[in-house]
Every structure is written in C-alpha cells, then in structure tokens.
MDTraj code that builds the backbone (N, CA, C; nanometers):
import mdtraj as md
import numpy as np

residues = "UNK UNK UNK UNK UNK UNK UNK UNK UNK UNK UNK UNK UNK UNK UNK UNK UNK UNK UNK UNK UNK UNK UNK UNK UNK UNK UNK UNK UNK UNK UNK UNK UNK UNK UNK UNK UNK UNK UNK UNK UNK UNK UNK UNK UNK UNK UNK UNK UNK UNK UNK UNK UNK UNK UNK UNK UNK UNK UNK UNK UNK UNK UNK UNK UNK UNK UNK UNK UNK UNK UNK UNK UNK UNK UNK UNK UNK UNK UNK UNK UNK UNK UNK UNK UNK UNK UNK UNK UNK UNK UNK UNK UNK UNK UNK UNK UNK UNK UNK UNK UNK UNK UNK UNK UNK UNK UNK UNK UNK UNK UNK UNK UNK UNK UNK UNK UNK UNK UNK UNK".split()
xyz = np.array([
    [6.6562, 4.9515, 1.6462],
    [6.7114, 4.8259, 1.5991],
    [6.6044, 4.7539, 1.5194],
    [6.6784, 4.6420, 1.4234],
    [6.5668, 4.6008, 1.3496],
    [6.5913, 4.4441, 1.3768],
    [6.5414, 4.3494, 1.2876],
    [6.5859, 4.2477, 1.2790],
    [6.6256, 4.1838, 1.4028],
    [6.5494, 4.1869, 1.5192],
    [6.5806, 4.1007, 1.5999],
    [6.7421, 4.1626, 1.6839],
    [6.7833, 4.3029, 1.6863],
    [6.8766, 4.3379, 1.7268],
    [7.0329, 4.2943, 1.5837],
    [7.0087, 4.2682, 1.4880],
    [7.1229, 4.2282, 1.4268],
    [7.1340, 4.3638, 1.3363],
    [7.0605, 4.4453, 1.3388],
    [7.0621, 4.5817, 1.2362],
    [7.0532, 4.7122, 1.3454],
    [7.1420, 4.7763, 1.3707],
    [7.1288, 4.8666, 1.4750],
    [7.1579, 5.0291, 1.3457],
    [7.0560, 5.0863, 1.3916],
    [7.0362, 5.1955, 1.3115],
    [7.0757, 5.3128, 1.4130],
    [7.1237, 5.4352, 1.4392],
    [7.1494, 5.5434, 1.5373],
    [7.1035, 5.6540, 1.4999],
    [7.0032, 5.6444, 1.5150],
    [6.9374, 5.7829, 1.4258],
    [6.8985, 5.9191, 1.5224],
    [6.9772, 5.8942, 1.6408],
    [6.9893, 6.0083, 1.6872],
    [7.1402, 6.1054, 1.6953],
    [7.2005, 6.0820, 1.6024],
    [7.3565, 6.1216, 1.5498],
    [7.2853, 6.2105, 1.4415],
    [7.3530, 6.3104, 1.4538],
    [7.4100, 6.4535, 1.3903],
    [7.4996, 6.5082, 1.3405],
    [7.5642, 6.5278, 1.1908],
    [7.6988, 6.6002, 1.1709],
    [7.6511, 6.7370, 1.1299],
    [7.6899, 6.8074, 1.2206],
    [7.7308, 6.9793, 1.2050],
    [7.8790, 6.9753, 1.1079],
    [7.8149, 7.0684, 0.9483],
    [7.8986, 7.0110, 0.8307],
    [7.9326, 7.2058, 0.8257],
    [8.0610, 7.1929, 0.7935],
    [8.0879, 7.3587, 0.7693],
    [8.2334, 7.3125, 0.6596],
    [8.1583, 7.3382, 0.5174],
    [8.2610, 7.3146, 0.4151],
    [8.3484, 7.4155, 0.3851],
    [8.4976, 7.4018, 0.2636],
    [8.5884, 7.4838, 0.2970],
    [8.4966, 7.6321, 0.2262],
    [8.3644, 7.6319, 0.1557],
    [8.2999, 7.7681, 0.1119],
    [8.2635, 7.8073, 0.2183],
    [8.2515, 7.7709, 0.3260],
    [8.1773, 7.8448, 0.4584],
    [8.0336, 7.7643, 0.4858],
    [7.9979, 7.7057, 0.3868],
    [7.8037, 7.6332, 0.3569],
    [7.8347, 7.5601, 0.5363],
    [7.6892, 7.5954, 0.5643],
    [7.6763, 7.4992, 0.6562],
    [7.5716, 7.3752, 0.6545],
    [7.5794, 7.2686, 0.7011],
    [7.4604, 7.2018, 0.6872],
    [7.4334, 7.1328, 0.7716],
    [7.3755, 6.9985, 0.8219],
    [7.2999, 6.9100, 0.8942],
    [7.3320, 6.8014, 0.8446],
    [7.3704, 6.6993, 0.8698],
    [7.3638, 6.5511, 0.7991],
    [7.2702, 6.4658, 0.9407],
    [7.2198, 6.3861, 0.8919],
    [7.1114, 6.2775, 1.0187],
    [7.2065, 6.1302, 0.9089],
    [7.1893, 6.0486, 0.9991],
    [7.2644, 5.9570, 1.0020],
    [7.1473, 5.8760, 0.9287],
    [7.2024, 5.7463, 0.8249],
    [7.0700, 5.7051, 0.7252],
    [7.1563, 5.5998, 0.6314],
    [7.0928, 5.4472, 0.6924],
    [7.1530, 5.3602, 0.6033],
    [7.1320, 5.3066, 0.4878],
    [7.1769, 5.2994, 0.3805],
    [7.1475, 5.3111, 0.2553],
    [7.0899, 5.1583, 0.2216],
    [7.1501, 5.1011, 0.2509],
    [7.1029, 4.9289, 0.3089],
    [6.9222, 4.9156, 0.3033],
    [6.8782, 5.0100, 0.4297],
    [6.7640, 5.0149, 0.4740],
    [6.7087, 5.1451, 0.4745],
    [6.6702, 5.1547, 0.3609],
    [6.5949, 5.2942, 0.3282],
    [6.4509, 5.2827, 0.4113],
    [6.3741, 5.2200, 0.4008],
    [6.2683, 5.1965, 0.4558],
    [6.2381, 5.0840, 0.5187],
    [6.1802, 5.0420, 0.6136],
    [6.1869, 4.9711, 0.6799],
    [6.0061, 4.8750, 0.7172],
    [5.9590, 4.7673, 0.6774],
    [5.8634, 4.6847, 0.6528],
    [5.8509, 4.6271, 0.8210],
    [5.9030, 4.6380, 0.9060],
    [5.8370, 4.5298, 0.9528],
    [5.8604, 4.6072, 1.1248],
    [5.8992, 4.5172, 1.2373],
    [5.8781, 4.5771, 1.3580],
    [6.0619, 4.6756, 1.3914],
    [6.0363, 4.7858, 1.4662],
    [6.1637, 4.8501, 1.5080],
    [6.1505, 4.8461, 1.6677],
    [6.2775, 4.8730, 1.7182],
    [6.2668, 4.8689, 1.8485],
    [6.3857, 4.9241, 1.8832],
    [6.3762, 5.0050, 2.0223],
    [6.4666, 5.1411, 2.0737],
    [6.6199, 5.0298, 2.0520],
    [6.7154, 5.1612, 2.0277],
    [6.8410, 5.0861, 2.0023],
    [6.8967, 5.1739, 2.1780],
    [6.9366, 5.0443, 2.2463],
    [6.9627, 5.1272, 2.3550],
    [7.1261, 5.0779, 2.4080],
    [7.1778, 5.1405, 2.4670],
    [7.3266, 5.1537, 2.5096],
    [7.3113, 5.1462, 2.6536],
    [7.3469, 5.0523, 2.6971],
    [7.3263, 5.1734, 2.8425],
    [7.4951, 5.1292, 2.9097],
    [7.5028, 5.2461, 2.9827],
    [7.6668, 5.2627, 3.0322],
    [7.6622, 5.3193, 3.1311],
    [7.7273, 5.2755, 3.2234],
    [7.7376, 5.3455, 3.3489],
    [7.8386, 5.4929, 3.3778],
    [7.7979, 5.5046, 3.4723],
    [7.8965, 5.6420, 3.4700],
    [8.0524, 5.6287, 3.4594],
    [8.0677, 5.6899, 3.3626],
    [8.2154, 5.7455, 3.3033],
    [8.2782, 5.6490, 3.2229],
    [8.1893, 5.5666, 3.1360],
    [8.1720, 5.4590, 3.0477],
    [8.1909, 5.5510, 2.9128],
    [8.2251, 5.4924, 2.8277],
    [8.2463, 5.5275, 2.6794],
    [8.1727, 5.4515, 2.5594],
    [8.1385, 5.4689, 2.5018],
    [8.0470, 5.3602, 2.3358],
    [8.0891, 5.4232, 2.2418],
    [8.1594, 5.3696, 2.1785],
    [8.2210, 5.3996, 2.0180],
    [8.1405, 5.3649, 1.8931],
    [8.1056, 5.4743, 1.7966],
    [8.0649, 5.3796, 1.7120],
    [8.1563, 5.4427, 1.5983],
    [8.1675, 5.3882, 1.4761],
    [8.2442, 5.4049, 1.3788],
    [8.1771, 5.4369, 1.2262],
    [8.1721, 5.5108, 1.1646],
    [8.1059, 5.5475, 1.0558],
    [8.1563, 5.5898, 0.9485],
    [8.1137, 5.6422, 0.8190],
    [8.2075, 5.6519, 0.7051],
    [8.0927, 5.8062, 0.7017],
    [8.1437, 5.8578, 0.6133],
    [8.0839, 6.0109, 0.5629],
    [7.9364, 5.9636, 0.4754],
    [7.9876, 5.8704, 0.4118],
    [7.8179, 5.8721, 0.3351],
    [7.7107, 5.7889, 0.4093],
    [7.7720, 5.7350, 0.4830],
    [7.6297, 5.6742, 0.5885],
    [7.5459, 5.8068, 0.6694],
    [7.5191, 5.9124, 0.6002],
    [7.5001, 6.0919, 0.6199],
    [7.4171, 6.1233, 0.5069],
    [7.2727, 6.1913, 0.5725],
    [7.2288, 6.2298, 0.4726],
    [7.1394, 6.3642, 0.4900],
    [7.1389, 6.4991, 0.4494],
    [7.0985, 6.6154, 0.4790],
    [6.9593, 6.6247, 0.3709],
    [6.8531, 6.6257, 0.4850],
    [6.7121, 6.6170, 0.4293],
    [6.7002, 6.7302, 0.3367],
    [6.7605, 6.8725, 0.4041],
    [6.7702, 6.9947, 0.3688],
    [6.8050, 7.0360, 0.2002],
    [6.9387, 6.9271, 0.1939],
    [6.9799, 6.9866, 0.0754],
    [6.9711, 6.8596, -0.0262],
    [6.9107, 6.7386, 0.0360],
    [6.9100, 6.6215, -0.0375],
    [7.0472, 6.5299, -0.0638],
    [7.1498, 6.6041, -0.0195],
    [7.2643, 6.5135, -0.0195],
    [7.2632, 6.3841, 0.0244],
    [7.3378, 6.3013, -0.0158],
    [7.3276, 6.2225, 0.0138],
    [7.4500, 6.1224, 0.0911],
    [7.5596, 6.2060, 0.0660],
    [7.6843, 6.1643, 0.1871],
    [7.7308, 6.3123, 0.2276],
    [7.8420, 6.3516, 0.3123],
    [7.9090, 6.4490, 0.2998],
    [8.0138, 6.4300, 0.2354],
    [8.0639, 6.5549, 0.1465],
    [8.1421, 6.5700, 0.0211],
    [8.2356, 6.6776, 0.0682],
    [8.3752, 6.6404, 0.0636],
    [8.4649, 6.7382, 0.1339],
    [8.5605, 6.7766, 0.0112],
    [8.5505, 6.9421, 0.0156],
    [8.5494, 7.0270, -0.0833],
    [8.6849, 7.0263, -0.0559],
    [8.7822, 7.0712, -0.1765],
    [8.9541, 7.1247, -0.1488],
    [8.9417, 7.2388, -0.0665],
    [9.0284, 7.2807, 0.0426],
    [9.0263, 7.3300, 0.1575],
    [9.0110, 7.3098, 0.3038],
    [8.9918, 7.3632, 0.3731],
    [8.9306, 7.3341, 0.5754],
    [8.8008, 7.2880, 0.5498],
    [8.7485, 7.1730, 0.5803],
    [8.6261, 7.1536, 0.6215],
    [8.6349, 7.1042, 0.7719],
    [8.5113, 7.1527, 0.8435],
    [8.4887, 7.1608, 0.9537],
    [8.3850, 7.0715, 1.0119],
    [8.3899, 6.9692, 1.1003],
    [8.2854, 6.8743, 1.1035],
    [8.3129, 6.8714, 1.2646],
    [8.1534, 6.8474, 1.3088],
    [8.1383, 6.8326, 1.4736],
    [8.0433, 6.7336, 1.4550],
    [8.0205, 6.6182, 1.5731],
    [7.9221, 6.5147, 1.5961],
    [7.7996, 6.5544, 1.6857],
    [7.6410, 6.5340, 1.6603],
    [7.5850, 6.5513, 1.7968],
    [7.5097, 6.4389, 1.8312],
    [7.4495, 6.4177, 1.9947],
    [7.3999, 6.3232, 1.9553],
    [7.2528, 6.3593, 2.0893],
    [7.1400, 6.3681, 2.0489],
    [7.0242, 6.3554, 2.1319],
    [6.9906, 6.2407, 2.2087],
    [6.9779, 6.2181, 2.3345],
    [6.9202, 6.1296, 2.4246],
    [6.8261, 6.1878, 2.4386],
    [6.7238, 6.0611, 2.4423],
    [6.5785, 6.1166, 2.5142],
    [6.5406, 5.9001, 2.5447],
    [6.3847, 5.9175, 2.5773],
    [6.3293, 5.8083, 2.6384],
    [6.3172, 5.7239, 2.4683],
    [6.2405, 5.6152, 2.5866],
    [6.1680, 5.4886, 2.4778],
    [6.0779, 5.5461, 2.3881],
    [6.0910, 5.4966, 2.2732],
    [6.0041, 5.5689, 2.1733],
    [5.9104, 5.4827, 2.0761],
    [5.9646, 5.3723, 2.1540],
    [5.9077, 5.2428, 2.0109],
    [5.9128, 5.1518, 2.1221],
    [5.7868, 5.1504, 2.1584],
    [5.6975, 5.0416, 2.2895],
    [5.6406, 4.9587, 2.2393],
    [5.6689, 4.8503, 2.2177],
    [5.6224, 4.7011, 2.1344],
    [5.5233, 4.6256, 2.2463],
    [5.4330, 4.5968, 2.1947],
    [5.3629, 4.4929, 2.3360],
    [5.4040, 4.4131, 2.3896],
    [5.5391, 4.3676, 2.3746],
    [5.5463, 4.2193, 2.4479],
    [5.6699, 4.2503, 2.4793],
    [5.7206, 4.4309, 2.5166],
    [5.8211, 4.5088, 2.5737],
    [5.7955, 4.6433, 2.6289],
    [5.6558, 4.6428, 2.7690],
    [5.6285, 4.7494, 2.7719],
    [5.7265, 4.8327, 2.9264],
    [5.7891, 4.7046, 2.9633],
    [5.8409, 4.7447, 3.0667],
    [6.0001, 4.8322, 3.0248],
    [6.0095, 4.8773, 2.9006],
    [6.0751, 4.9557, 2.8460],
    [6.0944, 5.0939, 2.8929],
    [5.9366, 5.1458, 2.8983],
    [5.8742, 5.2806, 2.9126],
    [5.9454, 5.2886, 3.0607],
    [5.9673, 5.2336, 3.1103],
    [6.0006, 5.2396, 3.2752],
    [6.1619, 5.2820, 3.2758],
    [6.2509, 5.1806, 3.1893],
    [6.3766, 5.2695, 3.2341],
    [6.4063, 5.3848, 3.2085],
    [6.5308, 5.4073, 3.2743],
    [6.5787, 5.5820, 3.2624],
    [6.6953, 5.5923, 3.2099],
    [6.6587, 5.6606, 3.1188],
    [6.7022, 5.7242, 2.9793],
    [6.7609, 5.9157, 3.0162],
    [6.8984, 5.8780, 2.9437],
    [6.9623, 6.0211, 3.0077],
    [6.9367, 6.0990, 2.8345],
    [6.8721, 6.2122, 2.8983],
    [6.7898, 6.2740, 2.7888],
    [6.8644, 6.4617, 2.7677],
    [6.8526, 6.4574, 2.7019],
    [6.9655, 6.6133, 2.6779],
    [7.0466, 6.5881, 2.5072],
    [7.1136, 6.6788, 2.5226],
    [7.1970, 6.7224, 2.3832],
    [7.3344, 6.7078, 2.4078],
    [7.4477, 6.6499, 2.3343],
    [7.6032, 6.6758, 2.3381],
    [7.6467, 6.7018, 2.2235],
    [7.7467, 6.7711, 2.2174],
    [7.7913, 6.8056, 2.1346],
    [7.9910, 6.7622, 2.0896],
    [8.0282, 6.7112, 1.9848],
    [8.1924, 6.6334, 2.0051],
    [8.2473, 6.8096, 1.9766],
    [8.3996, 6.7837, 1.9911],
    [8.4800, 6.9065, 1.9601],
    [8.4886, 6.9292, 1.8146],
    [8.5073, 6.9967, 1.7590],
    [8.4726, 7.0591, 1.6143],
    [8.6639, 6.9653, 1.5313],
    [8.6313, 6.9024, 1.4430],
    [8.7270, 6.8234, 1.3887],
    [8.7416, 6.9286, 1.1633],
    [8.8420, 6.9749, 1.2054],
    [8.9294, 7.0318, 1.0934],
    [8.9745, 6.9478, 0.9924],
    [8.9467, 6.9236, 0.8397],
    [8.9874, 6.8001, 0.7665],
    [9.0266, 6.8944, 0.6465],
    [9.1689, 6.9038, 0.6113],
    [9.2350, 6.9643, 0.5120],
    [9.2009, 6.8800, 0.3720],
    [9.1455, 6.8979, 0.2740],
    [9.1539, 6.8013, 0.1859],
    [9.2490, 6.9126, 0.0408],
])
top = md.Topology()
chain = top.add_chain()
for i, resn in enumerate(residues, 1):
    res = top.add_residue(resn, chain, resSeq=i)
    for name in ("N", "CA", "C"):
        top.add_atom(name, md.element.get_by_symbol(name[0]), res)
traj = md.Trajectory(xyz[None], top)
C-alpha cells in the first residue's frame, strides 16, 4: 500500500495467459497510475478468517508480462484461456514505527483459481 493506505497495489496476483495460438505467458499485476513509486510502501494486508472470501476486481490491462513486455493481456479471435494465482507469504516492508508487523501470521503458500475459457 502506498499513500497512507488510499493506493492498494496487489502485487502478489498472477494471470496464467494461454491465447487462442496456444502462446503461453505470465502477466504480474502493475498499475499504470504508479509506475514507480518515490516515497514509503507498506505490506497490503487482508486478513480473513477462516472460510472468509476478498474480492478484488480488475480489468486485463492492469497486467503486465515482464517476459514479453506486454503491457495488458490481448485476447486473440478464438479460446483464450486464463487462470488467477495468488502467493501468500510474510511481512516484507517493515517500516520503523511498524515493527510489530514482523510478528503476525501470514498464511504463506500458492493458489491457484479454476482455468476461465473466453471465446472472443
């Protein structure tokens, strides 16, 4: 998060991209808004109890694949194939005057959404 919590960035989101040529790729999530960032960041955290849900909502070009330099995903005439992932892990951005951060517990692992089919 930036700005005092009013800019929440999720940069641990993943699109697994499989266009209608077969290409596969990577998109990391990347706001065009805030390409770079000047000043202090701090962990964007969720926390939910068990069997809780958090939605977030996104458009295709808020996506950007380091790999191939794209800069949204671009859905070709045919099946394209798109899955979400998303990495948990701990505090990563320990500010001094928030160290009691490092202390909570953070559910850390990999998920993966069900693979979503988009006819264009």
């Amino acid at each position: 998060m930036m700005a005092n919590g009013k800019v929440q960035l999720p940069d641990n989101i993943t699109l697994n991209f499989n266009d209608a040529r077969g290409r596969e790729r990577k998109f990391k999530f990347g706001d065009k808004k805030h390409p770079i960032v000047a000043g202090r960041l701090d962990d964007y955290i969720v926390p939910l109890r068990a069997g809780s849900t958090y939605t977030l909502r996104f458009t295709l070009d808020q996506f950007w694949s380091h790999d191939t330099s794209e800069f949204e995903v671009r859905l070709l005439p045919g099946k394209n194939q798109l899955s979400a992932e998303f990495e948990g892990g701990g505090a990563r951005l320990v500010n001094l005057d928030m160290p009691g951060i490092k202390l909570m517990n953070f559910w850390t692992g990999k998920v993966q959404s069900n693979t979503l089919s988009i006819e264009k």
